[in-house]
GUVEX-189033 format. One record per residue (C-alpha): residue in one letter; x, y, z. Coordinates in pm, 1 decimal, always signed. Layout:
BEGIN
residu / x / y / z
A / X / Y / Z
...
This chain:
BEGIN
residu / x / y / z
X / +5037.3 / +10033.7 / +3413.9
X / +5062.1 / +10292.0 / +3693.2
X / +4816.8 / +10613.7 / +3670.1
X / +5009.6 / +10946.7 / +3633.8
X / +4743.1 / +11012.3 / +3891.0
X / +4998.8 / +10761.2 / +4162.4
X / +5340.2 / +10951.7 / +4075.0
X / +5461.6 / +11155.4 / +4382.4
X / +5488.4 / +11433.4 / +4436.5
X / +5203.2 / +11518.2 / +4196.0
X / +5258.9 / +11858.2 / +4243.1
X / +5549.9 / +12087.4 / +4351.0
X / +5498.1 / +12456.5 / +4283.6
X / +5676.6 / +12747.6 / +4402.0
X / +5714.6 / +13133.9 / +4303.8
X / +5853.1 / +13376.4 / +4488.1
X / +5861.5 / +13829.8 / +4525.0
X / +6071.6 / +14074.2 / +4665.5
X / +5858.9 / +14273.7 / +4936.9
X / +5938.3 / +14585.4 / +5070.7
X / +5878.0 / +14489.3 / +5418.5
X / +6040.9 / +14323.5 / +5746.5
X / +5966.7 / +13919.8 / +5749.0
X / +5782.8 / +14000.3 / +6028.6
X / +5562.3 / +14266.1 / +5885.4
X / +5477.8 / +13984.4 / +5596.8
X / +5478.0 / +13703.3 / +5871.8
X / +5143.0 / +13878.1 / +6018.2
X / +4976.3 / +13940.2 / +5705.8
X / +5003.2 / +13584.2 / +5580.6
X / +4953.2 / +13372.8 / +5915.8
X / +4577.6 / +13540.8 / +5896.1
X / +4412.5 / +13274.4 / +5718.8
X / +4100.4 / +13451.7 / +5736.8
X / +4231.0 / +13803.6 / +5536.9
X / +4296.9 / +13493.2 / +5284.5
X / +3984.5 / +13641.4 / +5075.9
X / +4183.1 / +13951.5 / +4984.9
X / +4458.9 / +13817.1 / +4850.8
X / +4360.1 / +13439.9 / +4723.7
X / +4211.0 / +13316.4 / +4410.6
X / +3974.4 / +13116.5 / +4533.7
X / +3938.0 / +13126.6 / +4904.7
X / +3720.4 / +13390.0 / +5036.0
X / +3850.8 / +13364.2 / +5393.7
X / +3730.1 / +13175.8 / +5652.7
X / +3727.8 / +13111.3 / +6008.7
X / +3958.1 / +12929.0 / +6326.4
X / +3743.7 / +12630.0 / +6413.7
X / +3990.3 / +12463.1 / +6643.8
X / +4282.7 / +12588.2 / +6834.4
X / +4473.8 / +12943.9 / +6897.2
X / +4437.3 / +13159.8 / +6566.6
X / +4778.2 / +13089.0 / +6333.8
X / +4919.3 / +12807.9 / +6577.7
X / +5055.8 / +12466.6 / +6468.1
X / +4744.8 / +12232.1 / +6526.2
X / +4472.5 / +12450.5 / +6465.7
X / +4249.8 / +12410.1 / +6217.1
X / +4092.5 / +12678.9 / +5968.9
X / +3769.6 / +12632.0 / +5757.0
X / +3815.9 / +12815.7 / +5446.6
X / +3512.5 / +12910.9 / +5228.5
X / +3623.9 / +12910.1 / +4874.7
X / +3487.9 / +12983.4 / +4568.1
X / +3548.5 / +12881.9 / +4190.3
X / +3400.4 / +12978.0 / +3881.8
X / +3297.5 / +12810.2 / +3581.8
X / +3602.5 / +12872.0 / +3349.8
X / +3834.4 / +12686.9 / +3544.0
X / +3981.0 / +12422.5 / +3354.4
X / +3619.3 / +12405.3 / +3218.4
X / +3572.2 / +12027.0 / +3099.5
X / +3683.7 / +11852.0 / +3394.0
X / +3443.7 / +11766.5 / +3664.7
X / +3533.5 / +11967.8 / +3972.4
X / +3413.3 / +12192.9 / +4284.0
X / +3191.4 / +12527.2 / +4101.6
X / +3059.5 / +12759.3 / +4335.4
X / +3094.5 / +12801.4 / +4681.7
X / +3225.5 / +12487.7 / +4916.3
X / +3422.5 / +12455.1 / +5198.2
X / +3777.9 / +12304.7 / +5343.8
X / +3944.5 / +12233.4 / +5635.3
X / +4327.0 / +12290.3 / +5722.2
X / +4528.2 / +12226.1 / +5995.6
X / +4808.0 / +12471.8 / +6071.1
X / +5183.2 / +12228.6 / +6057.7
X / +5425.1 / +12550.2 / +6073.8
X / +5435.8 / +12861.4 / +6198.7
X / +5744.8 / +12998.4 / +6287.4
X / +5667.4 / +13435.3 / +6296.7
X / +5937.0 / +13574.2 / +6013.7
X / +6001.9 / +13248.6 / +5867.0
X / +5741.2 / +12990.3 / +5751.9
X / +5397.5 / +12932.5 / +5784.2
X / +5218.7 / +12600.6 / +5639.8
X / +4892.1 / +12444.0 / +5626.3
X / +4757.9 / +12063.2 / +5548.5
X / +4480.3 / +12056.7 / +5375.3
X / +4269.0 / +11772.3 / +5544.9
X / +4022.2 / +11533.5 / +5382.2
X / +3642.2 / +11550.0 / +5443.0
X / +3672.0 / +11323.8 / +5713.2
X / +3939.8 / +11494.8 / +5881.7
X / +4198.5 / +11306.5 / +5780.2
X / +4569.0 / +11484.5 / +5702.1
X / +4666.5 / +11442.4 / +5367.5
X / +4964.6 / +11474.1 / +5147.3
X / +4828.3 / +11890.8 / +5032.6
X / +5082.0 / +12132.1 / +5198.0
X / +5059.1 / +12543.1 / +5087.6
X / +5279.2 / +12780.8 / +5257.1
X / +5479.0 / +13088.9 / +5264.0
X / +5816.7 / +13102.3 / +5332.7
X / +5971.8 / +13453.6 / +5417.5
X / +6386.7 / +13591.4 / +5416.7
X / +6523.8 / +13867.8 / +5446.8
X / +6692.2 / +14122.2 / +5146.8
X / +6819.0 / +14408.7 / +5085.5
X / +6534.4 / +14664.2 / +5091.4
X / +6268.3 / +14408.7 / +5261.7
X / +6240.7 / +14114.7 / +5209.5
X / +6152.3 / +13774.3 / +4958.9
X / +5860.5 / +13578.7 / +5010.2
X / +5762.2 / +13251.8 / +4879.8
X / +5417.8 / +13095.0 / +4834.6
X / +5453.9 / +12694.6 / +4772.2
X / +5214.6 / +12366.9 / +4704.0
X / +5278.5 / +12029.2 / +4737.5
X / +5093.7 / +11758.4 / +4678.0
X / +5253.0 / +11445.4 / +4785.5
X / +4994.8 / +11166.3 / +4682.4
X / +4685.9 / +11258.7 / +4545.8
X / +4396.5 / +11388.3 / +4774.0
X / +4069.4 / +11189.3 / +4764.8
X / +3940.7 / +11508.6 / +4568.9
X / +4195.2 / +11421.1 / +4318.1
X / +4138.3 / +11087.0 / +4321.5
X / +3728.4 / +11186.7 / +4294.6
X / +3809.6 / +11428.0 / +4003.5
X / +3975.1 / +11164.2 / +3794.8
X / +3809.5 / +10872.7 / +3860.2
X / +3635.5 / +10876.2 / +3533.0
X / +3918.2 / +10963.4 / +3349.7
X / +4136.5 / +10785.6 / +3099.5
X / +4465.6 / +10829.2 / +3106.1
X / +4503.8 / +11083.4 / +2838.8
X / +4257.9 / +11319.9 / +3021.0
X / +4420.7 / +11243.7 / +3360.8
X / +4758.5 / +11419.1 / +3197.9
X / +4568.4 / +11682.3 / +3046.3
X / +4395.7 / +11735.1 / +3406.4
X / +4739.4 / +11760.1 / +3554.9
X / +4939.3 / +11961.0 / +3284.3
X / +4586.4 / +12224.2 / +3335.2
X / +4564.1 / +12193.8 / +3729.9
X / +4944.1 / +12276.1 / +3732.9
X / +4920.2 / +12549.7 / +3557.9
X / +4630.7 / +12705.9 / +3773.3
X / +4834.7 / +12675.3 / +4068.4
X / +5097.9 / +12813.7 / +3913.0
X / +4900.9 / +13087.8 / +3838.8
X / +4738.7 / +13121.4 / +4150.7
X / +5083.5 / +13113.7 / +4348.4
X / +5215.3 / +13427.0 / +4132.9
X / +4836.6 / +13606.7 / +4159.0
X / +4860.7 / +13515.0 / +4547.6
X / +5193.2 / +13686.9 / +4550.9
X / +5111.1 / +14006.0 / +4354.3
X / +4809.0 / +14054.1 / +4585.6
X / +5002.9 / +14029.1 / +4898.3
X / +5256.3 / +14210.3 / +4806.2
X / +5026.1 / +14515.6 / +4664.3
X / +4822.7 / +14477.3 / +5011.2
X / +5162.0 / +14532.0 / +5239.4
X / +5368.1 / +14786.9 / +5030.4
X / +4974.8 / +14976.2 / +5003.9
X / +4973.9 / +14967.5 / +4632.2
């Protein structure tokens, strides 16, 4: 039998907000990874460890943070740690996306990113996820895991990030409007 854990994509999320802003007022905010600590859950910003600031190729450490409530029972990241991300879009008033790469540095199947269009009175930005495959910190999370637990991990994880993508969203859009 095949592990939920193998079914791609294991996670597609999306949400979206009407700004009252240009794209390429929001494009500026959200291409600076490292402001990402005043509008993320869990990242607490970071620095440009490789390449031009917000260019495709460069790669951002972020220095995130989660608590202890967090889907609570399963064994994951508490406290402070760190990732690496390689910019893969960045197109000013459009899109901009990041890969999430493994500990080793290798790309993986982990894409967040905003996508930004124009409407009446601003504009409408979306914040996205996809996971592809799983990331080894998937795989390392559920490793232990029977099945039932492994679907109870996902159903939870899913709705973090769903979470996250609409806090993300409020935050950003309360930073640029000044509210």
């Amino acid at each position: 039998m095949t592990s939920l854990i193998e079914k791609s994509p294991l996670f597609d999320l999306r949400a979206d907000v009407s700004v009252r802003a240009t794209p390429e007022e929001i494009y500026a905010v959200v291409s600076d990874l490292p402001r990402s600590g005043e509008w993320s859950p869990e990242c607490q910003g970071g620095e440009w460890i490789s390449g031009e600031p917000s260019a495709v190729g460069s790669v951002f450490r972020g220095l995130n943070l989660r608590s202890e409530e967090v889907v609570a029972w399963a064994p994951l990241i508490r406290g402070e740690w760190h990732t690496d991300s390689r910019v893969t879009a960045a197109e000013p008033g459009r899109t901009f996306r990041w890969m999430m790469l493994s500990h080793a540095g290798a790309d993986q199947q982990s894409v967040w990113g905003f996508d930004v269009e124009p409407a009446d009175g601003g504009s409408v930005l979306t914040h996205h996820f996809r996971m592809g495959t799983a990331t080894a910190g998937i795989h390392e999370i559920v490793k232990d895991l029977d099945e039932t637990a492994r679907a109870k991990f996902v159903e939870e994880w899913t709705a973090k990030i769903a979470q996250d993508l609409a806090d993300t969203l409020h935050r950003i859009k309360g930073i640029i409007e000044g509210s």
